[in-house]
C-alpha positions, 0 to 999 in steps of 0.5 A: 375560923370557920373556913380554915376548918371547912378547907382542912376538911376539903383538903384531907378529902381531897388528900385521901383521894390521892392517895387511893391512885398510888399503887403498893409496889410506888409506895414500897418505892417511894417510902425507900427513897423518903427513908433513905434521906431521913437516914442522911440527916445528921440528927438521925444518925445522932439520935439514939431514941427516935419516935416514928408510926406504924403506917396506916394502909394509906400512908407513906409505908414505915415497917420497913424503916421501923424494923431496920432500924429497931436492931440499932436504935430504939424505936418508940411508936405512939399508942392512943390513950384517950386523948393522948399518946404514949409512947412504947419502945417498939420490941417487934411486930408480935407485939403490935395489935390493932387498936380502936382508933384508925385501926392503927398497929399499936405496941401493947407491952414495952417500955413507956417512954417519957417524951423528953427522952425522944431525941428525933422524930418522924411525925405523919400528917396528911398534909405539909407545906414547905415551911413545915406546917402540918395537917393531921387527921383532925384529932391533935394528937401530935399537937399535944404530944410535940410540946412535951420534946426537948429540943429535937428534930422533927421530920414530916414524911409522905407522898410529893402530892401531900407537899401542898402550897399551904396548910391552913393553921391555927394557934393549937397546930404546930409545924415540923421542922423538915418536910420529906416527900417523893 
């Protein structure tokens, strides 16, 4: 069990060093073309609720996506609780601060929104494999979080150097069911 820790740990460092060499104006562009497939998805164009992050600097960027999109679906974003997430309805970046854990944007007011009701989600990982495995940042929160969703889609995005050929997994990692990557 030990050297499936020791390569995920190898694995986001060498993840995290990839991601310092893609410049802003690459990841604006890449980001339009992973959201321009997702919003292709018929699940999404079905999906009224639908979960997705505000990006980190280094990841794949979402803002845009979550602004176009929260005129005409609602838009839930995670907020850390403990050990947990909970999920706000995304009313707006005036509401968004920056939170103690990863220095994540999270919503402070909104509504709470139950998982169940989540009908599509957009979930970040570090790494992917094809058959939808997922490395997070180490801490399980979308590990915990995925149990509690009814049946829906859930869809892994990121940069293609994150699509790697096999995420080492455990019994408690639990996988996506589609992987976007540019």
């Amino acid at each position: 069990m030990e050297s499936i820790f020791e390569y995920k740990s190898q694995l986001r460092k060498e993840i995290k060093q990839l991601k310092k060499q893609v410049d802003a104006e690459a990841s604006k562009q890449k980001a339009r073309i992973v959201f321009a497939e997702v919003e292709t998805l018929a699940e999404f164009k079905q999906a009224n609720v639908v979960l997705a992050f505000w990006s980190l600097p280094d990841e794949l960027p979402t803002h845009d996506f979550v602004m176009k999109w929260s005129c005409r679906k609602k838009i839930v974003l995670p907020v850390v609780v403990g050990d947990d997430l909970k999920l706000r309805l995304f009313e707006g970046t005036e509401q968004l601060e920056q939170s103690n854990h990863f220095g994540i944007m999270e919503p402070k007011t909104g509504k709470i929104v139950d998982p169940k009701e989540i009908e599509f989600a957009i979930i970040p990982g570090v790494a992917f494999d094809r058959n939808g495995n997922r490395l997070g940042r180490g801490k399980g929160y979308y590990d915990r979080l995925m149990p509690q969703f009814k049946e829906i889609t859930k869809v892994g995005v990121g940069y293609e150097f994150q699509l790697v050929e096999s995420v080492p997994v455990t019994q408690f990692d639990l996988p996506v069911d589609i992987v976007i990557c540019n």
